[in-house]
C-alpha positions as CSV (number, residue, x, y, z in Angstrom):
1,X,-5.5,0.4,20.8
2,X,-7.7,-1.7,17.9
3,X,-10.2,-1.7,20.4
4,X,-10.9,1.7,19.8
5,X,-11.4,1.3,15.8
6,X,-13.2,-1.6,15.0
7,X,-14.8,-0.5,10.8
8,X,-15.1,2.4,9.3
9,X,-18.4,4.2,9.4
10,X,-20.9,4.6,6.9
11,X,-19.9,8.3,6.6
12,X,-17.2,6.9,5.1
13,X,-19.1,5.1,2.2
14,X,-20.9,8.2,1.6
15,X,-18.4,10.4,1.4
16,X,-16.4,8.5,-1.3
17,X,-19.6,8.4,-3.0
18,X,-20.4,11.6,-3.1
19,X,-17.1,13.0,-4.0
20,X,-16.9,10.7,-6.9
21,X,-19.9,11.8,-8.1
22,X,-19.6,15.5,-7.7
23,X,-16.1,16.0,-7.8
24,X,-16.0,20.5,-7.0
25,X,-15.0,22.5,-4.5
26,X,-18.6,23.4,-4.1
27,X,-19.3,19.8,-2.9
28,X,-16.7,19.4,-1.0
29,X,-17.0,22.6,0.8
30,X,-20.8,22.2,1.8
31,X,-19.5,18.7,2.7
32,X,-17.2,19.3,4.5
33,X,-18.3,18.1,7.9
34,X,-18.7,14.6,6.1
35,X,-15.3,14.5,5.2
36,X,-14.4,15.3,8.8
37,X,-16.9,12.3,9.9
38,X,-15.9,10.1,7.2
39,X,-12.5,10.7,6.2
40,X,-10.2,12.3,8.9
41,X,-11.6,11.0,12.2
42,X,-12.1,7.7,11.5
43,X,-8.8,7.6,9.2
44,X,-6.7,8.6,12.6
45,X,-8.8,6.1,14.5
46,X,-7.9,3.3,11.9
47,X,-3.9,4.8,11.7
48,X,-3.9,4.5,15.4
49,X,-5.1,0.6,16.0
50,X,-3.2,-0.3,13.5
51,X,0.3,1.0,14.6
52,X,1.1,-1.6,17.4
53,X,-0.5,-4.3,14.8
54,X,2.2,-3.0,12.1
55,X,4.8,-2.7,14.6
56,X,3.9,-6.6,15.8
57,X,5.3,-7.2,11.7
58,X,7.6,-5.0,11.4
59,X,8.8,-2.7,14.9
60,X,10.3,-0.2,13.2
61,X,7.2,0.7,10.9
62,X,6.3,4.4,10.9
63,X,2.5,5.0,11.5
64,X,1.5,8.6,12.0
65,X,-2.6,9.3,12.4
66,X,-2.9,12.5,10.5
67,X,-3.7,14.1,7.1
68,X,0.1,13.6,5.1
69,X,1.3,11.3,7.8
70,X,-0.2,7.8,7.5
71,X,-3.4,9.4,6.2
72,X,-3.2,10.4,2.5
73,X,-4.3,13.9,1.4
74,X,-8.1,13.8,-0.8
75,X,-6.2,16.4,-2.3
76,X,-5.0,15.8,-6.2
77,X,-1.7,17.6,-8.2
78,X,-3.6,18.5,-11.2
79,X,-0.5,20.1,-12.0
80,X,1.0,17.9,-14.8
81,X,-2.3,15.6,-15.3
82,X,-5.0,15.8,-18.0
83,X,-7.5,14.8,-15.3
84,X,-8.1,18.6,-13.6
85,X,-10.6,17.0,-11.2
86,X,-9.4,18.5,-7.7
87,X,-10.0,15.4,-5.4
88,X,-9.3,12.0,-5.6
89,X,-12.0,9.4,-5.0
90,X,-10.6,7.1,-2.6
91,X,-8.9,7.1,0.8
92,X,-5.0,6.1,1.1
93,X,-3.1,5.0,3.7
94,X,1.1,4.8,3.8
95,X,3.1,2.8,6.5
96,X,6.5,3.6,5.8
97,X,9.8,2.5,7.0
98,X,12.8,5.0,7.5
99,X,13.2,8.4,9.4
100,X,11.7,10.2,6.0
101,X,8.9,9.9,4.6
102,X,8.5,8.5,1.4
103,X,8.1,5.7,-1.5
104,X,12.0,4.3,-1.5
105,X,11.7,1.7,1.2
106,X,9.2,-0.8,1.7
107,X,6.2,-0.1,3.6
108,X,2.4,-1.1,3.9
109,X,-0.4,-0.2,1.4
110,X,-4.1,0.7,1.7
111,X,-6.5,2.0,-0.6
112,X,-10.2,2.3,0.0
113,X,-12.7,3.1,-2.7
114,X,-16.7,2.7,-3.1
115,X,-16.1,-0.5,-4.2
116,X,-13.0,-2.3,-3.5
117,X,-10.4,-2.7,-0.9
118,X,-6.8,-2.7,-2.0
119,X,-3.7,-3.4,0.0
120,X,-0.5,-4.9,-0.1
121,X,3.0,-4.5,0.8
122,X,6.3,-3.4,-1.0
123,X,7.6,-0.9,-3.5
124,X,5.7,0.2,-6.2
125,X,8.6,1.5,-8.7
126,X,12.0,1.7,-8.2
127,X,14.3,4.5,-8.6
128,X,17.6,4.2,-10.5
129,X,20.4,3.1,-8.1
130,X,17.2,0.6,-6.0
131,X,16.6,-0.9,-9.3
132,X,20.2,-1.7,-10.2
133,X,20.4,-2.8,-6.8
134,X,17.1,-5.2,-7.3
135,X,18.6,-6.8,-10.2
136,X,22.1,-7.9,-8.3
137,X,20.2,-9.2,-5.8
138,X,18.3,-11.6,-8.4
139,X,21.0,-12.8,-10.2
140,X,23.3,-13.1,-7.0
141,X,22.7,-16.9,-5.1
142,X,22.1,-16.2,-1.9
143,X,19.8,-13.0,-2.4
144,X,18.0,-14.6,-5.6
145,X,16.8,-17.7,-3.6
146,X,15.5,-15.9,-0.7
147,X,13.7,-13.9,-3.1
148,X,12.1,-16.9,-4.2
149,X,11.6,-18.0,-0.7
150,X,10.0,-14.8,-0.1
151,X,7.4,-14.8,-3.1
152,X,7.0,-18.7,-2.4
153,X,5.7,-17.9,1.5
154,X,3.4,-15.1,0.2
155,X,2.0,-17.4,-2.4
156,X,0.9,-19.8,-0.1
157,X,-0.6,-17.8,2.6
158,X,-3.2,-16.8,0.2
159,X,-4.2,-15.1,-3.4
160,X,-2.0,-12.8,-3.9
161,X,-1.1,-10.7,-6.5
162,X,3.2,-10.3,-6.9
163,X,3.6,-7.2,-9.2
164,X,5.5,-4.8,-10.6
165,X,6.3,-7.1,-14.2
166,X,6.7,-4.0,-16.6
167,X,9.7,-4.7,-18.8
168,X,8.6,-7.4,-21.8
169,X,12.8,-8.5,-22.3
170,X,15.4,-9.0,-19.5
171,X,17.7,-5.6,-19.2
172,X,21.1,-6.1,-20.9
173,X,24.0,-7.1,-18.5
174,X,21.7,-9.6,-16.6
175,X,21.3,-13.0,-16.4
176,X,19.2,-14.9,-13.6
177,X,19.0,-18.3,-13.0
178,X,15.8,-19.8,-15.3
179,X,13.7,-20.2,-11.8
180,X,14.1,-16.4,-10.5
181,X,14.9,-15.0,-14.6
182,X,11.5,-13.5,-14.6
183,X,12.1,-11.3,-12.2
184,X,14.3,-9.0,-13.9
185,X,11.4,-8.0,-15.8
186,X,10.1,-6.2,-12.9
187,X,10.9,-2.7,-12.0
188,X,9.2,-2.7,-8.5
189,X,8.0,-5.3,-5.7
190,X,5.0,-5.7,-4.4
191,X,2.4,-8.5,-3.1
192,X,-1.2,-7.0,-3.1
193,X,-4.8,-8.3,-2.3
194,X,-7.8,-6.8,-3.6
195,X,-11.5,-7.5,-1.2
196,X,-14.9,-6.4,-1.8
197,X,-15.1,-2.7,-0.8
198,X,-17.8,-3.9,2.0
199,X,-15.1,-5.3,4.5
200,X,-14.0,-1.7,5.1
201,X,-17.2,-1.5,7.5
202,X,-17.3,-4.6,8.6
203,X,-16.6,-5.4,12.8
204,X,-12.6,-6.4,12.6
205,X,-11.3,-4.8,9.8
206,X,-8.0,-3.4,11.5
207,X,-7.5,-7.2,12.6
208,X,-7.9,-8.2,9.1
209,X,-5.8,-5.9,7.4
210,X,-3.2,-6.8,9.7
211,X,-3.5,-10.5,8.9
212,X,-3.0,-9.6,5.0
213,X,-0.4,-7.3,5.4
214,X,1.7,-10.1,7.8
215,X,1.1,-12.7,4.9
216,X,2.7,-10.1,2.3
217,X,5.2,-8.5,4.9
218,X,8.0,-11.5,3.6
219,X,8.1,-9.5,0.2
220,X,9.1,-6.3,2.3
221,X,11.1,-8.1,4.4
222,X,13.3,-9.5,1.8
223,X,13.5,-5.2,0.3
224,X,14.3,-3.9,4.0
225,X,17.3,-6.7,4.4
226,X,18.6,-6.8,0.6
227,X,18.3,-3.2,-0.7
């Protein structure tokens, strides 16, 4: 199946370009064979080589080539934002775990823009009851050092970035151990990478996403097995 995907196109580039330069429905309308070319065909291509790569990490993965699948909509909700622009600027992909689609398990990260490449693995922010569950499972033995086992193996596989440290005090009622203590200033998980936005159309891109996301998967691993 990667065979079949090998880098995105330079549709792609100019796409993302364009629409973050002239961000209307007018654009996007006259453009919107472009967006076909650039955006939704080559975003199934990429979905679909990198299933059985995903699946090679983490078998039960969910990775579904389509538009609000795997695929992220260009769409934006204006509704409650200040920012009324009517697309966003960059193509997202989601690889989820669990029957239901969503951003309360684990899963697998990509964003695309002009210039960067971002992706990672994890949960970006958890909700209530996964966040009191997150800080047992620091404080607890067992759980708190293979967390730190976790974050150890990512660190040395490469440069990543361990987010989601938002809290500036420990929440009241916990207490960690002094090596994992810092942890209970986060309020998500996640291990992330960002590349120059070039790789995206480079021969082997699927391949190399795959390699990043199995040096951050221990991160999601450790969420799938203790939350």
């Amino acid at each position: 199946m990667s065979a079949a995907f090998d880098q995105f196109p330079d549709a792609t580039r100019q796409f993302l370009s364009g629409i973050a330069a002239n961000n209307e429905k007018a654009w996007f309308e006259e453009n919107r064979p472009l967006y076909e070319a650039g955006y939704v065909e080559p975003g199934k291509l990429f979905v679909s080589a990198m299933a059985p790569l995903l699946r090679g990490i983490s078998p039960d993965v969910h990775a579904e080539p389509r538009v609000n699948g795997s695929i992220m909509r260009i769409n934006r909700d204006v509704r409650f934002s200040k920012d009324k622009r009517p697309y966003k600027t960059h193509l997202d992909f989601w690889f989820w775990h669990g029957e239901k689609k969503g951003w309360n398990t684990p899963g697998f990260y990509l964003r695309i823009t002009p210039e960067q490449v971002f992706l990672g693995t994890g949960m970006h922010q958890f909700d209530k009851d996964t966040l009191d569950s997150f800080r047992h499972a620091i404080v607890l033995p067992r759980s708190g050092k293979a967390l730190q086992a976790a974050i150890a193996k990512v660190r040395a596989a490469g440069d990543y970035d361990i987010g989601e440290k938002t809290r500036k005090k420990p929440p009241r009622g916990f207490e960690a151990e002094p090596e994992r203590a810092e942890y209970l200033l986060y309020e998500g998980l996640t291990a992330t990478i960002t590349l120059p936005g070039a790789v995206a159309y480079e021969p082997g891109f699927a391949d190399l996403c795959a390699t990043h996301f199995a040096a951050t998967w221990p991160i999601g691993q450790w969420l799938l097995a203790e939350l």
